[in-house]
N, CA, C and O atoms as a GROMACS GRO file, in nm:
protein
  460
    1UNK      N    1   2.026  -0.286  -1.617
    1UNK     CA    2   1.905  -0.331  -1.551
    1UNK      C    3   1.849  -0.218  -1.465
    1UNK      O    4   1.924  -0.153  -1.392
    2UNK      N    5   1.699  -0.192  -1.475
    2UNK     CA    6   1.654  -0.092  -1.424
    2UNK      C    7   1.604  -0.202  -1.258
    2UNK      O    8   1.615  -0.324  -1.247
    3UNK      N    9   1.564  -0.125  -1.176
    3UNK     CA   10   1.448  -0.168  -1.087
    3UNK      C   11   1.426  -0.053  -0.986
    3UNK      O   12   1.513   0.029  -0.955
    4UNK      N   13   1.317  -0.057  -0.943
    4UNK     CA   14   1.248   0.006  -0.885
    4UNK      C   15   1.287   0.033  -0.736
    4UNK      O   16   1.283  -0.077  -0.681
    5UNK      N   17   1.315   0.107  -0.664
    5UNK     CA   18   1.395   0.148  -0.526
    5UNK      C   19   1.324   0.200  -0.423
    5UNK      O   20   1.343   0.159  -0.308
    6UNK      N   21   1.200   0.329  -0.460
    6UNK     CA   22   1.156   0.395  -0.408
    6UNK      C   23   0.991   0.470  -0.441
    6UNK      O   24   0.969   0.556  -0.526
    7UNK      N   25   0.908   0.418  -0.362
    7UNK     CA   26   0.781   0.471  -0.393
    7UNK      C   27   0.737   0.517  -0.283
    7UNK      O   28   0.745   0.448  -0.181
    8UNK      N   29   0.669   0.671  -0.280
    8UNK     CA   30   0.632   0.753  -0.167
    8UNK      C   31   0.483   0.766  -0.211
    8UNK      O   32   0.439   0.793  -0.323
    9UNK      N   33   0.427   0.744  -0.111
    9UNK     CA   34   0.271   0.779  -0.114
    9UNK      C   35   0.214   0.893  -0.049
    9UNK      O   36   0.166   0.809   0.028
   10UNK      N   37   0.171   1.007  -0.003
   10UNK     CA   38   0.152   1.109   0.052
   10UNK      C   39  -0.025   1.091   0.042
   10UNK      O   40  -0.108   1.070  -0.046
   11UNK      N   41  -0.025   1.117   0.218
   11UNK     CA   42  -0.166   1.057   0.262
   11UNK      C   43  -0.239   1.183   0.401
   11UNK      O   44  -0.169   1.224   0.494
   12UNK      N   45  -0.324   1.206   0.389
   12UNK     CA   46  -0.394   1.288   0.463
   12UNK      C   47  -0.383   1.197   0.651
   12UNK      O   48  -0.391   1.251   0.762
   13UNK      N   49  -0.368   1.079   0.622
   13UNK     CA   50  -0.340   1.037   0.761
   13UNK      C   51  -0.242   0.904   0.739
   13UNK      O   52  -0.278   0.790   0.707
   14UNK      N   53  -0.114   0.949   0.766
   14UNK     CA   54  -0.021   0.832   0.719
   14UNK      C   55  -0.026   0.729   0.815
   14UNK      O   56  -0.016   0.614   0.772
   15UNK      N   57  -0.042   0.751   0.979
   15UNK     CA   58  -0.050   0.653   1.032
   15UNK      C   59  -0.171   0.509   1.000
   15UNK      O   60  -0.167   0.387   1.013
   16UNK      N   61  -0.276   0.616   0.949
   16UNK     CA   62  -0.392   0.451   0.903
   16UNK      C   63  -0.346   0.397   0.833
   16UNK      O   64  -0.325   0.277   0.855
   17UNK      N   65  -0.292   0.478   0.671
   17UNK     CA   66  -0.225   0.404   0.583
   17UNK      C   67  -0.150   0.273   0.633
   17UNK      O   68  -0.174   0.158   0.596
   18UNK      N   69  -0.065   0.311   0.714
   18UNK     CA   70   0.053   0.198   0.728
   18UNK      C   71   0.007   0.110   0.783
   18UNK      O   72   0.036  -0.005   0.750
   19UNK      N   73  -0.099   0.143   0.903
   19UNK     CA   74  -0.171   0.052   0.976
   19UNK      C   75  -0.240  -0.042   0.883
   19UNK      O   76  -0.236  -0.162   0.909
   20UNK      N   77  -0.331   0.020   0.725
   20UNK     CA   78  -0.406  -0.056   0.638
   20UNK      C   79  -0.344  -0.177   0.565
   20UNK      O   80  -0.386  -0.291   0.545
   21UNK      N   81  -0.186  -0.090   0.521
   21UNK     CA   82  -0.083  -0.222   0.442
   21UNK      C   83  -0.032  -0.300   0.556
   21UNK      O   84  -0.029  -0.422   0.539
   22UNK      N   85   0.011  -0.248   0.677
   22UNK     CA   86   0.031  -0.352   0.795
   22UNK      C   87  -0.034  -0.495   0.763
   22UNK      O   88   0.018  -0.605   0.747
   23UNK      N   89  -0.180  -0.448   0.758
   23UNK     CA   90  -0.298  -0.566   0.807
   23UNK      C   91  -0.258  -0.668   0.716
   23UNK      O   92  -0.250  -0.778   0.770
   24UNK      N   93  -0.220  -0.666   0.548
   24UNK     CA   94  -0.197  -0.776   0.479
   24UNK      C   95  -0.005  -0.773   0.484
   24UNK      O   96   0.068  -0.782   0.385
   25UNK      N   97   0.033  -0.759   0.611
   25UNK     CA   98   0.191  -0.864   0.619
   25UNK      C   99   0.310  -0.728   0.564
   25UNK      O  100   0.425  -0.772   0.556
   26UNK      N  101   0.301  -0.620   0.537
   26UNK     CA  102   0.438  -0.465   0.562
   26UNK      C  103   0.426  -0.465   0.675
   26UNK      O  104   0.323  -0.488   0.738
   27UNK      N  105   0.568  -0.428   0.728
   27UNK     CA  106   0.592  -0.385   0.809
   27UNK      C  107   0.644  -0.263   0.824
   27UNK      O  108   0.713  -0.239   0.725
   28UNK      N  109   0.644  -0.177   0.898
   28UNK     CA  110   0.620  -0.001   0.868
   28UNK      C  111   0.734   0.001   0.967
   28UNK      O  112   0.738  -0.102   1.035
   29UNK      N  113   0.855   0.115   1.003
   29UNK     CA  114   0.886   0.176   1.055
   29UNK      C  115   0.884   0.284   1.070
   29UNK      O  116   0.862   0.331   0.958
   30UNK      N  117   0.897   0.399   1.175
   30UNK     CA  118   0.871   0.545   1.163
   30UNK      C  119   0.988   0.580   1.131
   30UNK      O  120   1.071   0.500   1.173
   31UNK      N  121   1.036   0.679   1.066
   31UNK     CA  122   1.164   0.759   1.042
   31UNK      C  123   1.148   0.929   1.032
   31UNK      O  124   1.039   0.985   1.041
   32UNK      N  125   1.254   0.987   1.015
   32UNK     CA  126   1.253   1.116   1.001
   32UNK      C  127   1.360   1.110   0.926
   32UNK      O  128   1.430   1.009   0.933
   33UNK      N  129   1.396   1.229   0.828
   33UNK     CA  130   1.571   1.256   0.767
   33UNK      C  131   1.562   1.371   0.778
   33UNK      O  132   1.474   1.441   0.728
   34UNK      N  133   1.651   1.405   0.844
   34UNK     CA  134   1.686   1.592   0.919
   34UNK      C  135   1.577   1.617   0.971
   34UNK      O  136   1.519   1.553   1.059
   35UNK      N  137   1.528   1.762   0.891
   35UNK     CA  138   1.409   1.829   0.921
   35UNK      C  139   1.294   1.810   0.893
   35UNK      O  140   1.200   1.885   0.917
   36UNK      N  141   1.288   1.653   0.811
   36UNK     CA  142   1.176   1.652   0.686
   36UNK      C  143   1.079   1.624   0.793
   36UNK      O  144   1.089   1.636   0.915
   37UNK      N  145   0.971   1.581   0.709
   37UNK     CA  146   0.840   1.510   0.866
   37UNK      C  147   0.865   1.345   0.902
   37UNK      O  148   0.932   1.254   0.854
   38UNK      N  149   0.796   1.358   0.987
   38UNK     CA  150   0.798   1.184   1.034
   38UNK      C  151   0.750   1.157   0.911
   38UNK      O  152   0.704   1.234   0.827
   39UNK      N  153   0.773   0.986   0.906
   39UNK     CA  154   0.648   0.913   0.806
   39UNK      C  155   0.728   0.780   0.839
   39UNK      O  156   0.815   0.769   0.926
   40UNK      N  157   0.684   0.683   0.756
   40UNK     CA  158   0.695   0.523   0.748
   40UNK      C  159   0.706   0.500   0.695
   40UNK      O  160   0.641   0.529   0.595
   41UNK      N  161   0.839   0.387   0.693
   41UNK     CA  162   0.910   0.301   0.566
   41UNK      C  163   0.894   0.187   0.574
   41UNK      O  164   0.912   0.174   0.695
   42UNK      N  165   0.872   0.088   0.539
   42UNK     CA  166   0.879  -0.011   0.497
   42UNK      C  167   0.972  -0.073   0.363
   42UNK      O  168   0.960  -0.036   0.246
   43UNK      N  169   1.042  -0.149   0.400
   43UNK     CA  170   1.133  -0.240   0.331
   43UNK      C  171   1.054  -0.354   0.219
   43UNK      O  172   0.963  -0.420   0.269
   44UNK      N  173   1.086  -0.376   0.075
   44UNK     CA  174   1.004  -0.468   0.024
   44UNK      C  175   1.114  -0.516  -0.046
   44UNK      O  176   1.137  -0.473  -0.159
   45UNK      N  177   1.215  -0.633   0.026
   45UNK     CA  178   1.311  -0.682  -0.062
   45UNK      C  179   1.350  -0.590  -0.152
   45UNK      O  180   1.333  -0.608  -0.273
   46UNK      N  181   1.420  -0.459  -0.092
   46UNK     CA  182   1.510  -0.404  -0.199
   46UNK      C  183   1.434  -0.252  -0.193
   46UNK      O  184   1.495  -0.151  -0.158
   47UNK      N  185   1.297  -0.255  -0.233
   47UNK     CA  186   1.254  -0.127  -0.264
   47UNK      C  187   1.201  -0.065  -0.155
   47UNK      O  188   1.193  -0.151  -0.068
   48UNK      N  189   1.160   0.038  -0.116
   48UNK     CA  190   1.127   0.131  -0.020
   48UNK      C  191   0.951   0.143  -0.068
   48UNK      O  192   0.904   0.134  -0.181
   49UNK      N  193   0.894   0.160   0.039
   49UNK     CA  194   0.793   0.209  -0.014
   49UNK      C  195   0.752   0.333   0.153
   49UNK      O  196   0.757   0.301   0.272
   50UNK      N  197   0.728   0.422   0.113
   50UNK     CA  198   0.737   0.541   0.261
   50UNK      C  199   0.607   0.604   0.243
   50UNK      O  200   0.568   0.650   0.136
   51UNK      N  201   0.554   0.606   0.331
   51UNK     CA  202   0.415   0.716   0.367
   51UNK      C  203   0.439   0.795   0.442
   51UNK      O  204   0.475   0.778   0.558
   52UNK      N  205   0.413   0.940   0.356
   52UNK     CA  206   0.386   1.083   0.433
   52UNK      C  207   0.298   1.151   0.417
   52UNK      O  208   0.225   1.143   0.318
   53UNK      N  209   0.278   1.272   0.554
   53UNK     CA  210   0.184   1.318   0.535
   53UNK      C  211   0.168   1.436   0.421
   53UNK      O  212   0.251   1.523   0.396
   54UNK      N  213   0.038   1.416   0.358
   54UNK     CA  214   0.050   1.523   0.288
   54UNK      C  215   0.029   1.670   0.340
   54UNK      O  216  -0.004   1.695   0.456
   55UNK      N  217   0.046   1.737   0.271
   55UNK     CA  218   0.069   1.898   0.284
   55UNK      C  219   0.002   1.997   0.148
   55UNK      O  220  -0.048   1.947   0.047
   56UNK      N  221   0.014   2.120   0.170
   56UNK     CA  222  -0.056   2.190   0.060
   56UNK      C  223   0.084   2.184  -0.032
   56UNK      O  224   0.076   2.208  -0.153
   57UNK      N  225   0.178   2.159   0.013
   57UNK     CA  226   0.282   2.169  -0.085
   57UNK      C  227   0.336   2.026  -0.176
   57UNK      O  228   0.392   2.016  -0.285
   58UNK      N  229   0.286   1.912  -0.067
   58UNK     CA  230   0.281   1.805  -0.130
   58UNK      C  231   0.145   1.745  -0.100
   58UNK      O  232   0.112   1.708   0.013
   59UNK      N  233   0.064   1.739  -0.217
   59UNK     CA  234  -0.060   1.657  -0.193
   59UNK      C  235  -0.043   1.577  -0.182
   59UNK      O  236   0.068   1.528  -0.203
   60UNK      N  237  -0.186   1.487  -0.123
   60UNK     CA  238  -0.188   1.320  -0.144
   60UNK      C  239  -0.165   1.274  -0.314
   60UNK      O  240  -0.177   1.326  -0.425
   61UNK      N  241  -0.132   1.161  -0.263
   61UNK     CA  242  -0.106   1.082  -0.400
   61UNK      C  243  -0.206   0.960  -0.452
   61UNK      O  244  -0.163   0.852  -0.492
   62UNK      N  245  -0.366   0.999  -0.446
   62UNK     CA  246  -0.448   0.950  -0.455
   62UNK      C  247  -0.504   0.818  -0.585
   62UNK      O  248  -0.568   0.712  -0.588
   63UNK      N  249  -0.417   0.927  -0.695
   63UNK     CA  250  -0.436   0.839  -0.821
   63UNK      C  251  -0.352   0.738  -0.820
   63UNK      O  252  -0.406   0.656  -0.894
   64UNK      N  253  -0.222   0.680  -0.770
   64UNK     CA  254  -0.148   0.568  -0.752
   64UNK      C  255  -0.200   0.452  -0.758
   64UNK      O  256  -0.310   0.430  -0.708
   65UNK      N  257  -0.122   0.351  -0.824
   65UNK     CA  258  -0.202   0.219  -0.803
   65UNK      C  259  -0.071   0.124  -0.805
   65UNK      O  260   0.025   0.133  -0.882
   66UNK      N  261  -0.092   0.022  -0.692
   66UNK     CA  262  -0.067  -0.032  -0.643
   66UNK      C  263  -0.046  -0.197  -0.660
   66UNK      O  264  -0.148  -0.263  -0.635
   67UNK      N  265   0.065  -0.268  -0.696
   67UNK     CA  266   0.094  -0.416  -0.653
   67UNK      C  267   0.131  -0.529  -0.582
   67UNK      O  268   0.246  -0.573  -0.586
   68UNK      N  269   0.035  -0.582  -0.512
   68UNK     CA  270   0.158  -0.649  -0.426
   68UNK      C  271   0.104  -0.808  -0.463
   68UNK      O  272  -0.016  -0.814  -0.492
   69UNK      N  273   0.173  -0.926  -0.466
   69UNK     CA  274   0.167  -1.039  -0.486
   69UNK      C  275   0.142  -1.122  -0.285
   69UNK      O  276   0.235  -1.115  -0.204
   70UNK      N  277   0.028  -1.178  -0.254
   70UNK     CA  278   0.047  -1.204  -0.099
   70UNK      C  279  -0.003  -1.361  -0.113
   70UNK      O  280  -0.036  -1.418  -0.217
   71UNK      N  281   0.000  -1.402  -0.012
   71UNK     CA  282  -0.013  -1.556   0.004
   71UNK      C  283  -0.172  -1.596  -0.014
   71UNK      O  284  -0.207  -1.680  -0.097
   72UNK      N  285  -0.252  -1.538   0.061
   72UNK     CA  286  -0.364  -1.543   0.076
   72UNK      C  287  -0.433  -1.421   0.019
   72UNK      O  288  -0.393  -1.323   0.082
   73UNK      N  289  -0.538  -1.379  -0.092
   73UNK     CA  290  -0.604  -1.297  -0.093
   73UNK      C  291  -0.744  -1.260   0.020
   73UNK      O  292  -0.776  -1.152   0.069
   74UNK      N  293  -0.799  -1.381   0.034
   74UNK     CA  294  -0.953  -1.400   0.112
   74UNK      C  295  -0.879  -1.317   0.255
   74UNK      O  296  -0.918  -1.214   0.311
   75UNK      N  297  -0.729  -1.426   0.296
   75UNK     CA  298  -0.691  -1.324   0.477
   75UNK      C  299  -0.667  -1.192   0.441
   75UNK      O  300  -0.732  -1.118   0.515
   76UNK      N  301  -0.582  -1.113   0.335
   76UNK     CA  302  -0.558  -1.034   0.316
   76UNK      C  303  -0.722  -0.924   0.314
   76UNK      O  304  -0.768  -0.834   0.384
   77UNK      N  305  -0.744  -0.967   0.246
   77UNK     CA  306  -0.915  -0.857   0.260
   77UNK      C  307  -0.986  -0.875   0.409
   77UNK      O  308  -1.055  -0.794   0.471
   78UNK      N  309  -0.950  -0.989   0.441
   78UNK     CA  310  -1.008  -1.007   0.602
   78UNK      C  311  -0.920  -0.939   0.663
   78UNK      O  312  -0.965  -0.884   0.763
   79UNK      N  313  -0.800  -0.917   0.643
   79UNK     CA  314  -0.714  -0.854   0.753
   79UNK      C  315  -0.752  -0.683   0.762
   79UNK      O  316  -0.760  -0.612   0.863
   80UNK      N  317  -0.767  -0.656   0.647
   80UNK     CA  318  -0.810  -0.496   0.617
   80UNK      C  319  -0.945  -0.442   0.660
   80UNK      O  320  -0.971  -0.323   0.675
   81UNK      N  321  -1.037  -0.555   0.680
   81UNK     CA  322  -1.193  -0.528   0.724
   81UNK      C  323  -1.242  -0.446   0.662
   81UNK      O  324  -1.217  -0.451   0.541
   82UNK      N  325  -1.313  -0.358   0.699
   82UNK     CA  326  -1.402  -0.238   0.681
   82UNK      C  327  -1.344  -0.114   0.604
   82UNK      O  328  -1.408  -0.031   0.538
   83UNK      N  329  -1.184  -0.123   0.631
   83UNK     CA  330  -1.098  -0.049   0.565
   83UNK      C  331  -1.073  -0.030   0.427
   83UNK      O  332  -1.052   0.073   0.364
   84UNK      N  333  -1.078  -0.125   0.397
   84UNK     CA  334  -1.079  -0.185   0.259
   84UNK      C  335  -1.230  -0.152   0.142
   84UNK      O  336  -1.342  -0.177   0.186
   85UNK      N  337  -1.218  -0.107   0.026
   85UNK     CA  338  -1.319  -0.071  -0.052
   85UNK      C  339  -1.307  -0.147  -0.161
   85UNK      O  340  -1.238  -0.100  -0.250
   86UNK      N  341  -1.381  -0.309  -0.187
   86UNK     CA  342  -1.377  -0.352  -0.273
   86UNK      C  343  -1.373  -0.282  -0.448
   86UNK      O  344  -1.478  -0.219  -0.464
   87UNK      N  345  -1.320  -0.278  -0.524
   87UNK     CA  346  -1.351  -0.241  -0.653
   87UNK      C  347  -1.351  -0.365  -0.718
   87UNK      O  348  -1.471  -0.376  -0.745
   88UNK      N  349  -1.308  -0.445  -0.751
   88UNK     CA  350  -1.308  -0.566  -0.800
   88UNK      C  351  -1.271  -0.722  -0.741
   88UNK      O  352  -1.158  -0.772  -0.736
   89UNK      N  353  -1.396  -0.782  -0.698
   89UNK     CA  354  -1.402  -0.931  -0.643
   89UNK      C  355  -1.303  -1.009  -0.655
   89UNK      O  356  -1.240  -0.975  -0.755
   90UNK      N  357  -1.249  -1.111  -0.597
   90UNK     CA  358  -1.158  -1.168  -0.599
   90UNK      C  359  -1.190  -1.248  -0.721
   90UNK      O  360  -1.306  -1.234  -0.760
   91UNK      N  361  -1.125  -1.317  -0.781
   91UNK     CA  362  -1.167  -1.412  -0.932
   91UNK      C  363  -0.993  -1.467  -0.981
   91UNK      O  364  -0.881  -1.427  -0.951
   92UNK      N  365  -1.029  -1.541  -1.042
   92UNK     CA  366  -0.958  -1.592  -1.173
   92UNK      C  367  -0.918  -1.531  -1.287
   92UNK      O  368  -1.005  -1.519  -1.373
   93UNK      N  369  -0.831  -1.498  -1.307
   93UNK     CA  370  -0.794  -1.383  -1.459
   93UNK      C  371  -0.667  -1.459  -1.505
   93UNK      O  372  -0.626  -1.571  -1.475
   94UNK      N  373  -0.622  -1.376  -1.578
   94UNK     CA  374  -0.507  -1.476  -1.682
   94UNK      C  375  -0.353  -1.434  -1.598
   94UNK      O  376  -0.249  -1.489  -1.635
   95UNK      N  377  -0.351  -1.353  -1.506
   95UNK     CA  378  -0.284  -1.346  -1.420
   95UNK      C  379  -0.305  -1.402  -1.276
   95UNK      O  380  -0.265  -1.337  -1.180
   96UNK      N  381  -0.368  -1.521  -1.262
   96UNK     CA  382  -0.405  -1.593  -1.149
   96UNK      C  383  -0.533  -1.469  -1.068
   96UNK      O  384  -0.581  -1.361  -1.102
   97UNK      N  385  -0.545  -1.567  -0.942
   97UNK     CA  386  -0.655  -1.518  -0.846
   97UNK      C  387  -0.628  -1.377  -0.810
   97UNK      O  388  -0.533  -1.352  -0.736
   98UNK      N  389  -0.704  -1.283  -0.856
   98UNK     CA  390  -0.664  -1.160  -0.827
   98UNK      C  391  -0.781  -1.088  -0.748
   98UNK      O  392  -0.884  -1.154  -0.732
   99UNK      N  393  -0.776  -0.942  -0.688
   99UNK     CA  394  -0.878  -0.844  -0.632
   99UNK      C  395  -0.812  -0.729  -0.633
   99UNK      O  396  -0.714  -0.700  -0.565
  100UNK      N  397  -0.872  -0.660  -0.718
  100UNK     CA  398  -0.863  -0.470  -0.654
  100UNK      C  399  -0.955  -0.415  -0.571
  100UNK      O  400  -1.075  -0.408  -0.594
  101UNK      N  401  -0.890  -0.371  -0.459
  101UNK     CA  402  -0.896  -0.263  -0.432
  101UNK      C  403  -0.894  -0.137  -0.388
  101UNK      O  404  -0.868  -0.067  -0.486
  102UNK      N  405  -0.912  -0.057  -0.270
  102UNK     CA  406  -0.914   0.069  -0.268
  102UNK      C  407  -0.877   0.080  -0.092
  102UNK      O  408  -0.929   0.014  -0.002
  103UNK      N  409  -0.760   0.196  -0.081
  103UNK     CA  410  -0.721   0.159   0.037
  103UNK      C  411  -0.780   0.344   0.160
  103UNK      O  412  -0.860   0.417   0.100
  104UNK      N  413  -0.768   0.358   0.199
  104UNK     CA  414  -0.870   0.450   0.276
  104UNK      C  415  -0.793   0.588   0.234
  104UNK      O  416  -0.850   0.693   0.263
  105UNK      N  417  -0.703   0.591   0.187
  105UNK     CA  418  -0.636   0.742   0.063
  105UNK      C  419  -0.699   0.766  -0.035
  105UNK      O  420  -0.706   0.882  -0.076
  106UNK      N  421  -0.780   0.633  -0.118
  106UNK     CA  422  -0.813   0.689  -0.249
  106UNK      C  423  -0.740   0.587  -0.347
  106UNK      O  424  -0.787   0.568  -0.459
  107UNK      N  425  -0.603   0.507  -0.294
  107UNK     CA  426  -0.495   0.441  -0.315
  107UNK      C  427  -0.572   0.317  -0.463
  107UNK      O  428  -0.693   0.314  -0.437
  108UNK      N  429  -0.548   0.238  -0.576
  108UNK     CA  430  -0.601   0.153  -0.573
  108UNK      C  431  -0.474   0.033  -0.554
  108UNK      O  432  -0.354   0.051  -0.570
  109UNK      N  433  -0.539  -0.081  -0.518
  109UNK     CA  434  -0.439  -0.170  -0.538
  109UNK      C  435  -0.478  -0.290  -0.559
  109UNK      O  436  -0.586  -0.336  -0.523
  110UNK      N  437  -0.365  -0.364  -0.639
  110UNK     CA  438  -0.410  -0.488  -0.694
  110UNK      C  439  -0.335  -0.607  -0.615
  110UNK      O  440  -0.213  -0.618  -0.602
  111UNK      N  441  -0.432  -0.692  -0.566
  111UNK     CA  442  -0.378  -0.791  -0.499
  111UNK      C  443  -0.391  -0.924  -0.588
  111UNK      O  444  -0.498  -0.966  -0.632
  112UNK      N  445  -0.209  -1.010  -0.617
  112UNK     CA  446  -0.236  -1.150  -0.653
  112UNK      C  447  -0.171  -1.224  -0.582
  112UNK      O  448  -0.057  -1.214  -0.536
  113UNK      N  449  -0.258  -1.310  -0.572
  113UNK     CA  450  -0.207  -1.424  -0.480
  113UNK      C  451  -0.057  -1.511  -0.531
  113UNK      O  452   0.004  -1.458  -0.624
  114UNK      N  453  -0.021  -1.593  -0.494
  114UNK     CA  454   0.120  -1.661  -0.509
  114UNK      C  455   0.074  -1.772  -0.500
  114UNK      O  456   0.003  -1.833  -0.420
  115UNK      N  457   0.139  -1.796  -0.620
  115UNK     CA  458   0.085  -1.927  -0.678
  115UNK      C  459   0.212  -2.051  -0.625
  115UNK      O  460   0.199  -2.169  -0.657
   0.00000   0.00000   0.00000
């Protein structure tokens, strides 16, 4: 069995980032390991997901796209405000009530609600 452990996002300003996934329900911690840079982890039942800053040696990770399943889509886009760049309206699809979109990196992400 495979699963997924670890996803790093590299962001021109990691603190908004975390602040942006904050707004719909992550919770971020700051960390360091040795010498590396600060950044923020967050725990997702099992997998890691960490924001750092990018660098000329590690760019942002702009093209990434993104899943998360949340309770509410409508609070979730309200929680993000202005932050948030609709790409696709909330709706009905064959995977329940869904919305993409775009998080202030460039990030996209797909939000479905829980059914």
């Amino acid at each position: 069995m495979t699963t997924l452990s670890l996803l790093v996002l590299r962001a021109v300003d990691p603190g908004r980032l975390a602040r942006f996934y904050g707004a719909f329900g992550l919770s971020f911690r700051t960390e360091q390991h040795g010498n590396g840079p600060l950044h923020h982890a967050c725990d997702l039942n099992g997998s890691v997901l960490e924001i750092y800053p990018a660098s000329s040696a590690s760019p942002r990770t702009s093209g990434a796209r993104l899943g998360f399943c949340v309770s509410s889509i409508d609070q979730a886009l309200k929680a993000c405000g202005s932050e948030a760049r609709i790409i696709t309206a909330p709706h009905e699809s064959e995977w329940g009530y869904r919305a993409v979109l775009q998080d202030p990196e460039g990030h996209k992400i797909e939000l479905t609600e829980a059914r």
